[in-house]
C-alpha positions in Angstrom: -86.3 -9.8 -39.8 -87.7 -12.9 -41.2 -86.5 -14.2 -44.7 -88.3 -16.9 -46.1 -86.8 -20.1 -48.2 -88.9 -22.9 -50.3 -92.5 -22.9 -48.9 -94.0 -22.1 -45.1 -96.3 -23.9 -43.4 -98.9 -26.5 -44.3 -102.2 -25.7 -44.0 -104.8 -27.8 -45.2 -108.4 -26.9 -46.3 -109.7 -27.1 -42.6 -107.3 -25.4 -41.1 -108.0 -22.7 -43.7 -111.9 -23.2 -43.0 -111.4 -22.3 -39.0 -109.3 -19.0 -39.5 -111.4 -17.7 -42.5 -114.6 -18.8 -40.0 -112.4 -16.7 -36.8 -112.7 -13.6 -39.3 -116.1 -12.3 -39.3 -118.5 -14.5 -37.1 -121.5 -13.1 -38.9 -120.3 -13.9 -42.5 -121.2 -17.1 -44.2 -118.6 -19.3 -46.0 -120.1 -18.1 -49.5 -119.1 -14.3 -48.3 -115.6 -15.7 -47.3 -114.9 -17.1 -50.3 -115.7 -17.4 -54.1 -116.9 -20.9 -54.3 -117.2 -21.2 -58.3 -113.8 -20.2 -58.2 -112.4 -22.6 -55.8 -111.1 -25.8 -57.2 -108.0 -28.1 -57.0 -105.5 -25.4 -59.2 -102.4 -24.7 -57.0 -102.0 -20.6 -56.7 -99.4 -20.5 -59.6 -101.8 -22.8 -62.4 -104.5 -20.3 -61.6 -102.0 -17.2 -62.1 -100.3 -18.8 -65.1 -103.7 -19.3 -66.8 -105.1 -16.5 -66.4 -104.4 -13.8 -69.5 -104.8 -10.7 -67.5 -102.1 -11.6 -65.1 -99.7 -12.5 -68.2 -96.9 -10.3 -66.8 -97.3 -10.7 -62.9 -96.6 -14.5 -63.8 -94.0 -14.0 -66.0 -92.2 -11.8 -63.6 -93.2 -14.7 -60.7 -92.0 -17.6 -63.0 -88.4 -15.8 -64.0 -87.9 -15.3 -60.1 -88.5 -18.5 -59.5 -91.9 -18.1 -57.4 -93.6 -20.0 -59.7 -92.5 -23.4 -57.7 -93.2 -21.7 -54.7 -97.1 -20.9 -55.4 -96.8 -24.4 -57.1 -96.4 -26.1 -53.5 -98.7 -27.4 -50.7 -97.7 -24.4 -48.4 -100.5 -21.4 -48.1 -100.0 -18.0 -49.1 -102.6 -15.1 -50.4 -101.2 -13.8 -53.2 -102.1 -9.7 -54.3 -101.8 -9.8 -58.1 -102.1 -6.2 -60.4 -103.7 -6.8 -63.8 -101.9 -6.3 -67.1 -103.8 -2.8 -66.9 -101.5 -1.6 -63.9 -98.3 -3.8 -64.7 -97.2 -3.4 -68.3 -95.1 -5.6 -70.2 -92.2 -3.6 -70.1 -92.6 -3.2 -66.6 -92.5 -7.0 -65.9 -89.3 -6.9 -68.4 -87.4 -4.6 -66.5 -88.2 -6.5 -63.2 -86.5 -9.2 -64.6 -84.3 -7.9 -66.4 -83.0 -6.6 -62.5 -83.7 -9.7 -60.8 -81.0 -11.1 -63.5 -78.6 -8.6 -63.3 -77.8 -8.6 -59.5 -78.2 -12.5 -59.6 -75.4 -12.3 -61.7 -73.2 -10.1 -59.3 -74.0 -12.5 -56.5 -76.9 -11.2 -54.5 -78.7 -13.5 -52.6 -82.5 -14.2 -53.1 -82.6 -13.1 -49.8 -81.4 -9.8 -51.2 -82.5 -9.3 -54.5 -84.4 -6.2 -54.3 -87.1 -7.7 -56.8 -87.8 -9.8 -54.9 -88.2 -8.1 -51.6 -89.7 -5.0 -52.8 -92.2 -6.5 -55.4 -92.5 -10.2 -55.4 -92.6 -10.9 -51.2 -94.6 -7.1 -51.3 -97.6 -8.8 -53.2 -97.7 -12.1 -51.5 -98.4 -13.1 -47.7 -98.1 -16.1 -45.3 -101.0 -18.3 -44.9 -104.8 -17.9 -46.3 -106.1 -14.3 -46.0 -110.0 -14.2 -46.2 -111.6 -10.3 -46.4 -115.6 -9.3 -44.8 -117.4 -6.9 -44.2 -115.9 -6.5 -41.1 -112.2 -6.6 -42.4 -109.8 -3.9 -41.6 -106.9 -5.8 -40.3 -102.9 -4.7 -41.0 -101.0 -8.3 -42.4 -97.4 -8.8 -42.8 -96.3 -9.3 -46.1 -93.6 -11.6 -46.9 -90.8 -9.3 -46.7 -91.8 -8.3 -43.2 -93.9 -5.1 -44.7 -97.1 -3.9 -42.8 -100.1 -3.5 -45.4 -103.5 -2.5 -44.3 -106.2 -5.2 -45.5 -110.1 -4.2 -45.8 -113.0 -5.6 -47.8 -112.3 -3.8 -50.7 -109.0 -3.9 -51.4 -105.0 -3.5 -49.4 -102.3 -0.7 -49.0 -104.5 1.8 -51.0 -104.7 -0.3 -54.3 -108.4 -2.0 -54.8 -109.4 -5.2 -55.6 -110.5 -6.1 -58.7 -111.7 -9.6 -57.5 -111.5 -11.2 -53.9 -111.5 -14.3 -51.8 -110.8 -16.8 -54.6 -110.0 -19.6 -53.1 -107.2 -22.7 -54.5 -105.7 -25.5 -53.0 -102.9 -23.5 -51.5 -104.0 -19.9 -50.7 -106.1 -17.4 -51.3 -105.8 -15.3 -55.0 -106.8 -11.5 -55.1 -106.3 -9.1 -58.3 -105.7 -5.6 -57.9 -106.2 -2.4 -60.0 -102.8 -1.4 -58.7 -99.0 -2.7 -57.4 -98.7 -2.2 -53.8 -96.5 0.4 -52.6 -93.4 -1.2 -51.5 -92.1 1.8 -48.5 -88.6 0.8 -47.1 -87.7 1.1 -43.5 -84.3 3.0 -42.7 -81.8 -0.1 -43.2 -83.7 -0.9 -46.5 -83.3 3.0 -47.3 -80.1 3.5 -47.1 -79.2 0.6 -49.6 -81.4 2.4 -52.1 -79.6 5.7 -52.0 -76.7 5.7 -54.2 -75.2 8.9 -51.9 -75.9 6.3 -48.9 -74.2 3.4 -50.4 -71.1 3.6 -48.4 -73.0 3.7 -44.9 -75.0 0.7 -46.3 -72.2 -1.2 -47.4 -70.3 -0.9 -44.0 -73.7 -1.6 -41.9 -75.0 -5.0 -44.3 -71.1 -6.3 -44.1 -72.0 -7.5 -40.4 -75.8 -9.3 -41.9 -75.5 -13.1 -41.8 -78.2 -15.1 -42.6 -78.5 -17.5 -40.2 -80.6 -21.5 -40.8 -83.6 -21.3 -37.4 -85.0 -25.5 -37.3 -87.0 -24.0 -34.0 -89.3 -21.8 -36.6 -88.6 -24.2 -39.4 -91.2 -26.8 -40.2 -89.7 -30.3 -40.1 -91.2 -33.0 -43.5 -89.7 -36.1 -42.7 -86.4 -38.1 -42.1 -84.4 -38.9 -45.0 -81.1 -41.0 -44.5 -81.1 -40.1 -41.4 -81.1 -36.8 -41.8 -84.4 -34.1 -41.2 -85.9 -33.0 -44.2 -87.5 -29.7 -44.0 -90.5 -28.2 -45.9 -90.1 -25.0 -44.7 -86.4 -24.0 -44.2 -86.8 -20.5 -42.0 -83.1 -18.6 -42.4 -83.2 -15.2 -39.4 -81.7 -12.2 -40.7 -78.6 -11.1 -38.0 -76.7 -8.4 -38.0 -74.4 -7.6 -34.9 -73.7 -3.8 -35.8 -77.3 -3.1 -35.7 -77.9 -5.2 -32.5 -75.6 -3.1 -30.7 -76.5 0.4 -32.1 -80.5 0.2 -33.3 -82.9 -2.5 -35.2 -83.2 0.0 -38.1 -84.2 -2.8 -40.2 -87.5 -3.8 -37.9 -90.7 -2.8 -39.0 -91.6 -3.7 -35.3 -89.7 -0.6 -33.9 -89.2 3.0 -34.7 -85.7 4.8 -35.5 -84.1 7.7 -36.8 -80.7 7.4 -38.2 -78.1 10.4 -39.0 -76.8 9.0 -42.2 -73.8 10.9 -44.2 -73.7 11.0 -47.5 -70.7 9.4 -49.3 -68.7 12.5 -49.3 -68.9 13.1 -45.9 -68.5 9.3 -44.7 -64.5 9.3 -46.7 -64.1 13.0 -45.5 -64.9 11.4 -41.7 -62.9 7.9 -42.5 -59.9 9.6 -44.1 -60.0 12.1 -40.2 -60.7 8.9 -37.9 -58.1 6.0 -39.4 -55.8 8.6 -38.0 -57.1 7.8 -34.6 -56.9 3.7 -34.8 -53.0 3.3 -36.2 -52.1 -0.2 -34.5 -48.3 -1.9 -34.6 -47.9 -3.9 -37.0 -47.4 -7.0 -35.0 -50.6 -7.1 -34.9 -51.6 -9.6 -37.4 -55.0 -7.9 -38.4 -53.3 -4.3 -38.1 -55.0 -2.8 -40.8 -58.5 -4.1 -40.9 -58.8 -3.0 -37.2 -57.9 0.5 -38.1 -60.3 0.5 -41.3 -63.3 -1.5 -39.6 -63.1 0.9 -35.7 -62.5 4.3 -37.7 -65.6 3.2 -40.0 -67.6 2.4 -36.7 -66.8 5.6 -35.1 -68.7 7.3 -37.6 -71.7 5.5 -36.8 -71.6 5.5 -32.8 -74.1 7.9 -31.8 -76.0 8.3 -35.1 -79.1 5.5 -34.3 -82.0 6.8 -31.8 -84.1 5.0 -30.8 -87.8 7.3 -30.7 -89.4 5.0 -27.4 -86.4 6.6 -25.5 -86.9 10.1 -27.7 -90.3 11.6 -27.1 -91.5 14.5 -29.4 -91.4 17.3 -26.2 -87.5 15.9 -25.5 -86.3 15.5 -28.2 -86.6 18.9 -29.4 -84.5 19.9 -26.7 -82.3 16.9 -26.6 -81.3 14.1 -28.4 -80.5 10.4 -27.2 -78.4 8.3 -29.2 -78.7 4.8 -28.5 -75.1 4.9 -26.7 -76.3 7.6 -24.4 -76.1 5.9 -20.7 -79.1 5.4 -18.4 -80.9 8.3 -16.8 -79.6 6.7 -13.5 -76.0 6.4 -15.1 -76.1 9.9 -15.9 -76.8 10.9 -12.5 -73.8 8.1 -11.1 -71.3 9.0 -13.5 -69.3 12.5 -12.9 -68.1 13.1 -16.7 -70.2 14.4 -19.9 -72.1 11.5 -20.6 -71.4 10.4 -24.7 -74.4 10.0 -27.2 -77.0 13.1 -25.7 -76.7 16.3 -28.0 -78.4 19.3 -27.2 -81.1 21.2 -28.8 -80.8 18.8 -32.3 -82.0 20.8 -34.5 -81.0 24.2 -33.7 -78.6 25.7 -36.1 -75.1 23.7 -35.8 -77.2 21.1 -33.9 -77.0 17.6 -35.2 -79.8 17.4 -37.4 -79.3 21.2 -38.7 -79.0 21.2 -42.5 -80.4 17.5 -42.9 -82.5 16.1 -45.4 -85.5 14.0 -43.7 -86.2 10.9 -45.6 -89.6 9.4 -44.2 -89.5 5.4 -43.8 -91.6 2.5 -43.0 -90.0 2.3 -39.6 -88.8 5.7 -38.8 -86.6 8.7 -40.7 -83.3 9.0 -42.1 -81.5 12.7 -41.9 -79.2 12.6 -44.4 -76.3 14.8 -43.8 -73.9 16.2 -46.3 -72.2 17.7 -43.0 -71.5 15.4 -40.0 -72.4 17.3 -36.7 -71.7 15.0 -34.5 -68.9 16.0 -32.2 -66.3 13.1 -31.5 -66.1 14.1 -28.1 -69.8 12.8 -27.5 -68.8 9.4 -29.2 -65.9 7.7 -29.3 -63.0 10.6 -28.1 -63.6 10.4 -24.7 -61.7 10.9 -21.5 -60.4 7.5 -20.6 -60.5 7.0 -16.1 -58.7 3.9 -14.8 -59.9 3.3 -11.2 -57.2 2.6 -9.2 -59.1 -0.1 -6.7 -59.8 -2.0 -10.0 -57.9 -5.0 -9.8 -58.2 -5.9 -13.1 -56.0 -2.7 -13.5 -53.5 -3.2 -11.6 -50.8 -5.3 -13.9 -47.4 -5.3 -11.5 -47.2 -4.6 -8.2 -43.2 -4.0 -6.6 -41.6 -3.0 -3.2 -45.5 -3.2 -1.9 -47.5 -5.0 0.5 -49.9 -7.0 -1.8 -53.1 -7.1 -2.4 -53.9 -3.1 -2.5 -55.3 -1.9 0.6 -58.9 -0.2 -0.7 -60.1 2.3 1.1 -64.0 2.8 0.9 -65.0 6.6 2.0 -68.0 6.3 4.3 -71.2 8.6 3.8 -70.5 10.7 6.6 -66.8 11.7 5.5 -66.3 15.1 4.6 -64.2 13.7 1.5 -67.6 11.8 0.4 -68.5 12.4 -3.5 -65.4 14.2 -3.8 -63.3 10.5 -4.4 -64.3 8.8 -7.9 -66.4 5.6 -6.9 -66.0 6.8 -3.4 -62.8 4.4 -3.1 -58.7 4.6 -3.4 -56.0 2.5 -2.8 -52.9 2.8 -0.2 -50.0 1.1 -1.4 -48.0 0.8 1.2 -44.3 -0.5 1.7 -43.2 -3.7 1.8 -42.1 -4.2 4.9 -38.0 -4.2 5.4 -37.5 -5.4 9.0 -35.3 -8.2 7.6 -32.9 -5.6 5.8 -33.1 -2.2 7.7 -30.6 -0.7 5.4 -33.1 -1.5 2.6 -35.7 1.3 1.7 -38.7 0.4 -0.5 -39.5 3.0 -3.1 -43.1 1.0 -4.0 -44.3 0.9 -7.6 -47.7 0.0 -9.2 -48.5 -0.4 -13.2 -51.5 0.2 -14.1 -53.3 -0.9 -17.6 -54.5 1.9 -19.9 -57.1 0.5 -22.3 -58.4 2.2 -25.0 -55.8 5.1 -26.1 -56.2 6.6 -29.3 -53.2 7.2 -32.0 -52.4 10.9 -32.9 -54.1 12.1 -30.1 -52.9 14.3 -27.7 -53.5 13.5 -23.9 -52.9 14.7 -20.7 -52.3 12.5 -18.2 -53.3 13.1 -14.3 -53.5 11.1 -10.8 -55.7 12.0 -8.7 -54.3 11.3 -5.1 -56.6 11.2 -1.7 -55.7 12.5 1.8 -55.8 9.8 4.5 -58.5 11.8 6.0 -60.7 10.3 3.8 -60.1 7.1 5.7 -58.9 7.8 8.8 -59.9 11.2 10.1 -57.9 10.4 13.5 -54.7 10.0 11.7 -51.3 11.5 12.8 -49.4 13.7 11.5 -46.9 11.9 10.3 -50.0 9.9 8.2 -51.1 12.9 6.8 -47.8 13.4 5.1 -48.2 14.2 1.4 -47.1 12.1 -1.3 -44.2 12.8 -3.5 -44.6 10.5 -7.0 -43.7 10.1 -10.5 -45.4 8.5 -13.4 -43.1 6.3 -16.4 -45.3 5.5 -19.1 -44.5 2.5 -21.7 -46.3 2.2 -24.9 -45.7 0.2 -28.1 -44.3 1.8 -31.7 -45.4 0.8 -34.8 -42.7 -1.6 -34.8 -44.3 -3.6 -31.8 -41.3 -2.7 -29.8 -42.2 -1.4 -26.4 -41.1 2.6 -25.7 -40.3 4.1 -22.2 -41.5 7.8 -21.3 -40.6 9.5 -18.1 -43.6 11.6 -17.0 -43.3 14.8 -14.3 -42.2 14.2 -10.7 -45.4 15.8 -8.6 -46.4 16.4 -5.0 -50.0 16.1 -3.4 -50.8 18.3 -1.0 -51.7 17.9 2.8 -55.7 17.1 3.3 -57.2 17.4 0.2 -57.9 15.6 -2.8 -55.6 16.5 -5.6 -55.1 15.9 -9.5 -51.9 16.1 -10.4 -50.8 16.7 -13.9 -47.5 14.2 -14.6 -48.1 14.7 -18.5 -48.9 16.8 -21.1 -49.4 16.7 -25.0 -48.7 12.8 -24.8 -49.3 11.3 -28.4 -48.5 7.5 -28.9 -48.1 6.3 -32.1 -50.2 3.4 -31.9 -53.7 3.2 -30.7 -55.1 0.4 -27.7 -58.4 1.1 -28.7 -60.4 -2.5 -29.0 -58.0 -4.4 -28.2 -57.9 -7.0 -25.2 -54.2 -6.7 -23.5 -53.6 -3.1 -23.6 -50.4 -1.8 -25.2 -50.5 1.3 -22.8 -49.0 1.0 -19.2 -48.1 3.5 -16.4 -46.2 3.1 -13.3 -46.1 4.9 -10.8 -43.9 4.8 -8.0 -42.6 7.0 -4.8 -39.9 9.4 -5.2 -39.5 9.4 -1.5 -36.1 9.0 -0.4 -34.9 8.1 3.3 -34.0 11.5 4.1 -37.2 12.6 3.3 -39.4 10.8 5.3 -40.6 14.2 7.5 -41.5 15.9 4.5 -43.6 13.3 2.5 -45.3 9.8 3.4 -44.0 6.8 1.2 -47.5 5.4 1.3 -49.5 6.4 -1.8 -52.9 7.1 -1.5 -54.2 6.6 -5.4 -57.6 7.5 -6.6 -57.9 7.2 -10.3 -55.7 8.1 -13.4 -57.3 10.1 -16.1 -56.1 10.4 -19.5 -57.7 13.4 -20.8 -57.6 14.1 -24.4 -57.0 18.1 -26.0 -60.3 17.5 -28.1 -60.2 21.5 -29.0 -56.7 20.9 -31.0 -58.0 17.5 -32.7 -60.8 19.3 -33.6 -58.6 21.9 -35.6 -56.8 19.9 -37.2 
């Protein structure tokens, strides 16, 4: 969204001469404009002299408009007549504008000034024909429909009167200010705590590209149009609710449910509390949970689909979908079926989409952010130590006409093999590899696997003795909310000859402190041979490693 500050653009008379002369080829000048009424009054003397506009100017002038209609920028300006906005209307407008002025909002902000003020004026000269039937944007971004006799449903009163800087129109009416989802959800007072969250991340950011340069003063540019771009990085990532330009529906939940789901989730995001921003990680990632998964995007939802299912904006590709072997996150299933996502909602119609309001949250945390977490063991970014181990990691890559094909994640595994002792025969490796776990959750139970490969998968000519199963053991270390690193000693397991197996080394792990977001993982896990000499006939001390899973017991989070 585009927010305006000071004046836009410079037009001058001619340039105002050629668009009104674009508009209907057919019309003369005198049917463009009122030509008695032209003259050299700037937008705001004509509004400010004129009786039957006393309280559209008053509520112009105390919102500080007046200077802007004053200027050498053009605008058309939509003005309702005393007969449609009263005194006490115009009084209570201000009286608004000054009150959140006084708590700090910025212009940018202020819902006067959004929702009436920038609703009744637009950017450059806007000339109506015969032949008009045109949609304009309105200053605060707003879509209004413009014909000959009047725009957004209100009618005109007079037309095409032309001033020095814009066009002036009166109206028997104010036009209907509709707010798109963002805007929505601030004007709810059971929505205020999703709105809060969501316009923490909006920054107002100076553009010179769309600005319009006056001059060099003291060396420095002096613009006559400073341009300022509305950002805001939560709603980058997860939908433009806030475009007019695209449409959206957003699961919103009511205050009630948003500190019922916020008191549940900070449970998940505990960090240590070496961690210097300990706490406002926990509150700012359990407040996001909430909202993963509740934006779709309706291009990616057509009507047919999306009664049958639902795509939330973090829902992978169709192609990823058909890659991937888990439950992909962000797709629920027949929406609005009872207990569906949308079940029990109120629908809120906006300019740009719906809001479904929901006093309960049906939006199951395993589609979001509780999800299985799979470390790749060929990853190298993965792999933190490596000991007693011929380095780098031997990858295996399973070829299309292996019978193990699609049966190995990523169709790939690692052999860690032992480091070669030749120099000290009496010496027997035992190899080890620690891997990375990123994003655990705190207060979470997991199970932990490894999935092992059979050297067939490689090397279907190997001998026997390759074909050996492995014998391993898994030691996990994790920090406690001290910082201080902990040491568990996970189950002792055994693959089995020629098959691909996912062994379970841990179950009803909970760590106390959550990785989740974080950029150096807290969580590690080694795993190393438990092979000894003696045993070299029953088991091979080469490991064959596919993947580790981390799988968490979402039925007994869930009942809680």
């Amino acid at each position: 969204n585009r927010m305006i500050m000071n004046n836009r653009y410079i037009y001058g008379i001619g340039a105002a001469l050629l668009m009104s002369l674009g508009t209907g080829c057919t019309d003369t000048w005198e049917q463009h404009y009122r030509q008695e009424a032209a003259g050299g009054n700037t937008l705001w003397e004509e509004i400010s002299s004129r009786s039957e506009l006393s309280n559209f100017a008053k509520v112009i002038d105390a919102c500080g408009y007046s200077i802007v209609l004053n200027g050498s920028q053009t605008y058309s300006v939509f003005a309702p007549t005393n007969d449609y906005l009263s005194l006490a209307e115009a009084d209570s407008l201000i009286e608004s504008y000054t009150l959140q002025k006084s708590q700090g909002v910025k212009t940018n902000d202020n819902r006067v000034i959004t929702q009436f003020v920038h609703n009744h004026i637009a950017l450059y000269r806007k000339s109506v024909s015969s032949m008009t039937n045109d949609s304009i944007s309105m200053m605060n971004g707003k879509y209004q429909v413009l014909t000959q006799t009047g725009i957004g449903g209100q009618t005109f009163e007079a037309s095409n009167e032309l001033h020095s800087n814009g066009v002036l129109y009166t109206l028997n009416g104010q036009v209907e200010y509709f707010p798109n989802v963002f805007e929505y959800l601030g004007l709810d007072p059971e929505l205020d705590s999703v709105y809060h969250f969501i316009n923490s991340y909006s920054v107002y950011d100076f553009d010179p590209n769309q600005s319009v340069a006056g001059g060099i003063v003291d060396g420095e540019t002096v613009y006559l149009d400073s341009v300022v771009v509305l950002r805001n990085n939560l709603l980058s990532q997860y939908g433009l609710i806030n475009s007019e330009d695209s449409t959206y529906w957003m699961l919103a939940p009511t205050n009630t449910a948003w500190t019922e789901l916020y008191n549940e989730y900070r449970e998940y995001f505990v960090y240590d509390k070496s961690l210097a921003a300990a706490d406002s990680l926990q509150e700012n990632n359990a407040k996001m949970s909430i909202l993963m998964g509740a934006f779709f995007n309706r291009t990616d939802n057509p009507d047919a689909a999306f009664q049958d299912s639902a795509l939330s904006t973090i829902a992978p590709t169709a192609l990823m979908r058909l890659l991937q072997d888990a439950e992909p996150k962000g797709i629920y299933y027949k929406p609005f079926e009872a207990g569906g996502i949308f079940d029990g909602t109120e629908d809120i119609v906006c300019s740009n989409g719906h809001v479904r309001k929901a006093e309960t949250f049906n939006i199951d945390k395993s589609k979001t952010f509780l999800q299985t977490i799979k470390v790749e063991a060929e990853n190298l970014i993965n792999q933190k130590s490596l000991l007693e181990c011929e380095t780098p990691l031997t990858i295996r890559t399973v070829s299309m006409d292996n019978a193990f094909y699609n049966k190995l994640s990523g169709n790939a595994y690692v052999d860690v093999i032992p480091k070669n002792t030749s120099e000290d025969p009496d010496k027997f490796p035992a190899p080890k590899v620690t891997f990375s776990i990123p994003g655990t959750l705190s207060n979470i139970p997991y199970d932990i696997y490894i999935v092992t490969a059979p050297v067939e998968a490689y090397n279907t000519y190997a001998t026997d003795e390759d074909r050996l199963p492995n014998r391993i053991r898994g030691i996990l270390n994790f920090n406690n909310l001290d910082g201080k690193t902990q040491t568990k000693r996970l189950n002792a397991v055994e693959s089995t000859s020629g098959s691909v197996d996912t062994l379970l080394i841990g179950s009803n792990v909970v760590f106390p402190t959550s990785a989740y977001g974080l950029a150096e993982p807290v969580v590690n896990l080694q795993i190393l041979s438990q092979v000894s000499r003696n045993q070299t006939t029953q088991y091979s001390n080469t490991m064959h490693l596919d993947c580790i899973i981390f799988k968490p017991h979402v039925d007994e989070v869930e009942g809680e």
